[in-house]
C-alpha positions in Angstrom: 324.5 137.7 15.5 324.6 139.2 19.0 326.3 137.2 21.8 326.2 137.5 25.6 329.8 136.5 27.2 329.9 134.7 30.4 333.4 135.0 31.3 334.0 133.5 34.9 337.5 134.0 36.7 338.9 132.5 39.9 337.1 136.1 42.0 335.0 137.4 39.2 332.4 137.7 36.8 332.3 139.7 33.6 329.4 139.8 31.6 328.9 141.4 28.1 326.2 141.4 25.1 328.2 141.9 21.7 326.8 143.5 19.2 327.0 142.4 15.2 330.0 144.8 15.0 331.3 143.3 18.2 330.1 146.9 19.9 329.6 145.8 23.9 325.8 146.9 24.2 325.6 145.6 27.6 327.9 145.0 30.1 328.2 144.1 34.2 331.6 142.9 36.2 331.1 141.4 39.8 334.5 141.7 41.6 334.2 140.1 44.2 331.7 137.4 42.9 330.6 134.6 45.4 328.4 131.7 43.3 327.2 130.4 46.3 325.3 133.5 47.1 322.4 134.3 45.5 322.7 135.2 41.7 320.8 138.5 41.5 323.0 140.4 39.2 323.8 137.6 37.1 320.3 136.3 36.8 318.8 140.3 36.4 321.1 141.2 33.3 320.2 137.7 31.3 316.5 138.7 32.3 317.3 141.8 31.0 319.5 140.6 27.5 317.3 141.2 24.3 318.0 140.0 21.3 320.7 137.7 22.4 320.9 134.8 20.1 323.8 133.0 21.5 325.6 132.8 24.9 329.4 132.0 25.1 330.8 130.3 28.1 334.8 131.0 29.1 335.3 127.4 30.4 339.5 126.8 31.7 339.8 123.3 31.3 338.6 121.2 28.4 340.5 118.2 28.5 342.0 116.2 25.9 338.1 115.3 24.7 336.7 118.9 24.4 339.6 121.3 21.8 336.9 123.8 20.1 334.2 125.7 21.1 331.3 123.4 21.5 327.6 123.5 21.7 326.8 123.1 25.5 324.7 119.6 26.1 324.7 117.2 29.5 327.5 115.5 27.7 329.5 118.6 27.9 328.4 119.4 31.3 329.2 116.5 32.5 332.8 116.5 31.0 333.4 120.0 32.0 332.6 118.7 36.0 334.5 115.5 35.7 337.7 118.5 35.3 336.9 120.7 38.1 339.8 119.2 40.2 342.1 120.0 37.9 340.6 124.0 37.8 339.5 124.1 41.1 339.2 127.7 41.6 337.6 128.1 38.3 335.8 125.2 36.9 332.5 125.0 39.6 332.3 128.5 39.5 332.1 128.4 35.5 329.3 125.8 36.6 327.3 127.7 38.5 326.8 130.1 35.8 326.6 127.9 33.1 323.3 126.3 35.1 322.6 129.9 35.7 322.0 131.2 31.8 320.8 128.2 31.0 318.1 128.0 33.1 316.9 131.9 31.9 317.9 131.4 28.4 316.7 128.1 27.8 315.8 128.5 23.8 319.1 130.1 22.0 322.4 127.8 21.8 324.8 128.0 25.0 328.5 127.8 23.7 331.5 126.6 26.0 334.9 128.0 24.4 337.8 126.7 26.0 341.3 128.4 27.4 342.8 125.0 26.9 341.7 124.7 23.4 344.6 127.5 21.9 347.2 125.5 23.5 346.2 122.1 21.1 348.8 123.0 18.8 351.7 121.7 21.2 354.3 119.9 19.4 354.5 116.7 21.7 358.4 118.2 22.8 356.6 120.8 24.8 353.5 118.8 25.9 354.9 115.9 27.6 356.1 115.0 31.1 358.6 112.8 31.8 356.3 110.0 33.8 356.1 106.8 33.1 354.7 105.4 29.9 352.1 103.4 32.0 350.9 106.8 34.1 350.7 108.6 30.5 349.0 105.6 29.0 346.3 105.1 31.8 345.6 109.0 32.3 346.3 112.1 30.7 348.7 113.2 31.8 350.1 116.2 29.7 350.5 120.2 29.7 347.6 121.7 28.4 347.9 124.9 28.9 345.3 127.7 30.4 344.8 131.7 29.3 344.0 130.7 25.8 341.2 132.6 24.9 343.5 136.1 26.4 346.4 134.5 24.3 344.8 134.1 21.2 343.2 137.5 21.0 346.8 139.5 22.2 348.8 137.0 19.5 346.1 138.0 16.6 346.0 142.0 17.9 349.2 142.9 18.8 351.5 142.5 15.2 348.6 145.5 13.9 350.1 147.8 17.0 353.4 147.3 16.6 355.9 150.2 14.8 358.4 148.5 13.2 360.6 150.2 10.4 360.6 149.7 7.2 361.1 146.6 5.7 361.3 144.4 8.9 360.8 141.0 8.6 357.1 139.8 9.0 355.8 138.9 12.7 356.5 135.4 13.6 357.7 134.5 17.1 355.5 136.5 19.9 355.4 136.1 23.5 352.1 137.0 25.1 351.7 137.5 29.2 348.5 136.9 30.5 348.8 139.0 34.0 346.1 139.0 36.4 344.6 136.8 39.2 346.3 134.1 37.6 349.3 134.0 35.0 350.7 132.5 31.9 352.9 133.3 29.2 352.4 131.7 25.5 355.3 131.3 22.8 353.4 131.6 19.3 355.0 130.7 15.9 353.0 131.9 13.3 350.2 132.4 15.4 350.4 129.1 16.9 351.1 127.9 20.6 354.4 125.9 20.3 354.8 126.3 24.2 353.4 127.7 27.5 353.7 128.0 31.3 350.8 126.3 32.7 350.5 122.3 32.2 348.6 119.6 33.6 346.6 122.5 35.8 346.7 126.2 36.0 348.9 125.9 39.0 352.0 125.6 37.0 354.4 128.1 35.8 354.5 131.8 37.1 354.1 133.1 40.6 350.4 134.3 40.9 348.3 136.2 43.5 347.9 133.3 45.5 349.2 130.0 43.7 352.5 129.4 44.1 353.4 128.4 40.7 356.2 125.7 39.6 358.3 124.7 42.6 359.7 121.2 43.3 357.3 118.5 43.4 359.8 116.7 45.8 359.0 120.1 48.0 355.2 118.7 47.9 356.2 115.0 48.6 357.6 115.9 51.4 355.1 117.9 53.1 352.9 115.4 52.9 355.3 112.4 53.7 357.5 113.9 56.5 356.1 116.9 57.7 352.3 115.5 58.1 350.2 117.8 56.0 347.4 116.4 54.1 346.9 116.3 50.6 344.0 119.0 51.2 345.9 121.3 53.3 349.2 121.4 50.8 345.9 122.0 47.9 344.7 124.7 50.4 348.0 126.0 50.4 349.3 126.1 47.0 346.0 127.3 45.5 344.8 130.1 48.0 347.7 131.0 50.4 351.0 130.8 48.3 352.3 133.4 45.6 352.1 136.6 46.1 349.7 136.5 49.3 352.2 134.1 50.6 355.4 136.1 49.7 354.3 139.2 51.4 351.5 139.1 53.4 349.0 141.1 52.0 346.5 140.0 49.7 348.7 139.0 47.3 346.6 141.7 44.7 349.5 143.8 43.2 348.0 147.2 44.1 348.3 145.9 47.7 351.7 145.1 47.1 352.7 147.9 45.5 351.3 150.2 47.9 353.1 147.8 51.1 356.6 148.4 49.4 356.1 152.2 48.6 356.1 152.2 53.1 359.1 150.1 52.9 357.8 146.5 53.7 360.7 144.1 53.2 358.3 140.8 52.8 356.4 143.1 49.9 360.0 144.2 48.5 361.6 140.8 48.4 358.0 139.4 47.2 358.0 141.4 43.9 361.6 140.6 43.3 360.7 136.9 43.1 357.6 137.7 40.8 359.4 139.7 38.7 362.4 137.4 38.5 360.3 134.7 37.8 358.5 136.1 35.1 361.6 137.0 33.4 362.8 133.4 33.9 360.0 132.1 32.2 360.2 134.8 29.2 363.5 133.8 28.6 362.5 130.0 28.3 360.0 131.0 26.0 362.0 132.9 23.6 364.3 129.7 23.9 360.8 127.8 22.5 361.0 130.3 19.4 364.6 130.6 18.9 364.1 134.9 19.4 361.5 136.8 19.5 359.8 139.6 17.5 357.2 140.8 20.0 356.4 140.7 23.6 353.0 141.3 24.4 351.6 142.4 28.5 347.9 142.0 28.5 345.5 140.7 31.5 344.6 143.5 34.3 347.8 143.4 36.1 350.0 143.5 32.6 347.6 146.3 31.4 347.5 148.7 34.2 350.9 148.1 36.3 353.9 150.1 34.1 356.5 148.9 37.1 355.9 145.6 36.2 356.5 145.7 32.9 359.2 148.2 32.9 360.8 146.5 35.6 360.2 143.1 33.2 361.8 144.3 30.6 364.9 145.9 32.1 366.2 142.4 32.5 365.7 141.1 28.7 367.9 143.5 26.8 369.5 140.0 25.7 366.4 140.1 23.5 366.8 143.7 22.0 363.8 144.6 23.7 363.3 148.0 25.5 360.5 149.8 26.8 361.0 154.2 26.6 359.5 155.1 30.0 357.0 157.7 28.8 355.2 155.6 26.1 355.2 152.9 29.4 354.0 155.5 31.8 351.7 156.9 29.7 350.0 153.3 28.1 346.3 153.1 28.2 344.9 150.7 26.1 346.3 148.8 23.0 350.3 150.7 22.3 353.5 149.9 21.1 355.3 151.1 24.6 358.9 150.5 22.9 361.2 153.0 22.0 361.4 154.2 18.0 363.9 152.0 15.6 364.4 148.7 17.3 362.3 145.5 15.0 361.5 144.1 18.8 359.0 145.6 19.8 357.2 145.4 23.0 353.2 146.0 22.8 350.3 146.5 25.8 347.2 144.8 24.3 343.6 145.3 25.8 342.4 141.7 27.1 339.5 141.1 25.2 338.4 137.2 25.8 334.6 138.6 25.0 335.6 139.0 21.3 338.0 135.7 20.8 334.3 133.9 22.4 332.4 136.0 20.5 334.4 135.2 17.2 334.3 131.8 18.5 330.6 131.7 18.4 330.4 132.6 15.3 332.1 130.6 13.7 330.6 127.5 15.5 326.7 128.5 14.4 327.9 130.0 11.3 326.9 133.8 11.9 327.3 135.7 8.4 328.2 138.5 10.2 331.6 137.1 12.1 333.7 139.9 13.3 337.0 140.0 12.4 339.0 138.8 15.8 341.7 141.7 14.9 339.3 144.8 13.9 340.4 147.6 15.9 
């Protein structure tokens, strides 16, 4: 069964036809990609797709109605839109492609699989807010959880990478970072989400590019109460202006910020401090969620390909009895064990590959003989 992935993000578009064996035979990434403009990539490479007999959709947000990958019908379109405001910068983009493919491959099954649906394994301890029973009862209002497609892949291919001695206990507790655009970290037991960063919307949790992440939604209240801002402008602000574009003026894309400290930019210096503080906040939170941990696991573009963050990360969780040695670190390129020889902890870079969880996903759903293993090297 070969699939074509339609994997939308919050500024891009990656596109890929998977082979039986899961080999990419095709592939096209649009960085920036503007929906709104006419769709002559996207619409040339499904013109161009032979052979395709499924398409996989990455769709954020499915709800509490839509937890497995599902055949794509009105029903499901119409669902997936009645979510877009709570995945505004991803949901009508996903859209916009979704009507895309579907209108140039009309006759083979269109697939959504859902970052939300990984996260459906939350014990109610992690999932719940403290809001009053009639808010809960009347809407749902719960932590979902984003990244899940990335999460599940790194939590099923990093315990293969890892070099731990001898007789080490078997893999149980990971922590996966999803860094990029957006971020997330996922506590897995067993291979299961038991907690995560993002909740209600994707706008929880870590400091991003440009969302701000948690802060104190008496902070919000406020600016909308006493200091006059409309609801649209504090949306405006905490979705496109805040995090790391907000923190230090530059486009909030870590290469810029990287580049603005190496001149000696305070506002970039003191902005990296308060990503990387808060992403080791969060870690520890989530090794609380698994009592330990047995592996930490970067993946996503910025976790992949930025060693200072995840050296500088990791400098701060020795509590953990995890290390990274600064050549395997410098050095990483692709899916490695970056840690140090001897220690069970290990810390492991893992290639995001969401086209292969959908593709697997796929799969599964039509009942493809040929379903590729979702941890085959």
């Amino acid at each position: 069964m070969q699939v074509l992935v339609v994997n939308v993000g919050s500024n891009s578009l990656k596109l890929r036809v998977l082979g039986d064996d899961d080999e990419i035979r095709a592939t096209c990434d649009i960085d920036p990609w503007h929906p709104d403009d006419p769709d002559r990539a996207l619409q040339e490479f499904l013109e161009a797709a032979e052979d395709v007999d499924a398409v996989g959709h990455r769709v954020v947000h499915g709800g509490e109605e839509l937890r497995d990958a599902t055949i794509i019908d009105d029903r499901v379109v119409a669902t997936v839109t009645g979510l877009s405001s709570l995945a505004p910068l991803h949901q009508p983009r996903t859209l916009a492609a979704l009507q895309t493919a579907r209108s140039v491959l009309r006759d083979i099954p269109h697939v959504a699989c859902f970052d939300t649906a990984f996260h459906a394994t939350l014990p109610p301890a992690a999932a719940t807010y403290a809001l009053p029973a009639s808010w809960r009862e009347r809407w749902p209002l719960r932590r979902f959880g984003f990244h899940g497609l990335s999460h599940g892949w790194a939590v099923r291919r990093a315990p293969t990478l890892a070099h731990r001695p001898p007789g080490s206990p078997p893999v149980r507790r990971i922590i996966s970072c999803h860094l990029g655009g957006g971020g997330s970290l996922c506590a897995a037991l067993e291979g299961r989400s038991v907690d995560t960063t993002m909740g209600f919307t994707p706008l929880e949790g870590l400091v991003m590019v440009t969302r701000s992440g948690s802060i104190d939604p008496g902070l919000v209240l406020w600016l909308i109460t006493q200091a006059g801002l409309s609801p649209e402008a504090v949306t405006e602000g905490l979705e496109h202006e805040s995090g790391l574009r907000g923190l230090t003026g530059t486009s909030g894309d870590m290469r810029d910020v990287l580049a603005a400290r190496a001149e000696g930019d305070p506002a970039a210096d003191a902005g990296y401090d308060v990503y990387v503080h808060q992403l080791r906040r969060w870690i520890g939170a989530m090794a609380a969620a698994l009592d330990g941990v047995d592996l930490l696991v970067f993946t996503g573009g910025l976790a992949e390909h930025v060693e200072a963050v995840r050296a500088d990360t990791v400098a701060g969780l020795g509590f953990l009895g995890l290390r990274v040695d600064p050549l395997l670190n410098t050095g990483a390129n692709g899916d490695t064990d970056i840690s140090p020889a001897g220690p069970a902890n290990r810390v492991v870079v893992v290639t995001s590959r969401e086209d292969r969880e959908i593709g697997a996903q796929v799969r599964q759903l039509l009942g493809g003989a040929q379903a590729a293993s979702v941890v085959r090297g």
